[in-house]
N, C-alpha and C positions, 0 to 999 in steps of 0.2 A: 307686817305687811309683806316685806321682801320674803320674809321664812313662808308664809303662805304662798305666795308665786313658785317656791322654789318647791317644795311639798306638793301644789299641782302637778308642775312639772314633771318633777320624780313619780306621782302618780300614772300620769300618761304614759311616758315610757314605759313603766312597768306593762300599763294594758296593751300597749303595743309590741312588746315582747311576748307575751301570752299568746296575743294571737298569732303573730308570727310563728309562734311553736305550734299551733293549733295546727295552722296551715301545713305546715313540715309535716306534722305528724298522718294528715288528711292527702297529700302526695304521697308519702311512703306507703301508704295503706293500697292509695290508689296504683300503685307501682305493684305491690304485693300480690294485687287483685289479677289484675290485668296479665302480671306473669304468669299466672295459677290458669288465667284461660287458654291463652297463648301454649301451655305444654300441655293441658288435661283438656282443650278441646274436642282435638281429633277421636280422641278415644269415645267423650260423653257425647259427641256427634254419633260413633258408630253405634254406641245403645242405642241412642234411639231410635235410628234407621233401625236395627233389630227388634225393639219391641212394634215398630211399625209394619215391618214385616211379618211378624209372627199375627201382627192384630188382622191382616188382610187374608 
């Protein structure tokens, strides 16, 4: 009975370490993302203004 409570246990923590990586992993991404707009904005801003200029 005790080795069963302990074995739960052990399991829990285990899924809560998962997620918690899960998590990390869905910030760094989101960190990734959001730097990639922040320096390749201005530029993918000015296409478009250019193809909207060319469309008028």
């Amino acid at each position: 009975m005790i080795r069963n409570l302990f074995n739960l246990m052990a399991a829990r923590k285990t899924k809560g370490q998962g997620m918690v990586e899960y998590a990390l992993l869905v910030a760094l991404i989101a960190i990734v993302v959001i730097g990639a707009l922040v320096l390749l904005g201005p530029a993918i801003a000015a296409k478009f203004n250019d193809i909207v200029t060319n469309l008028q």
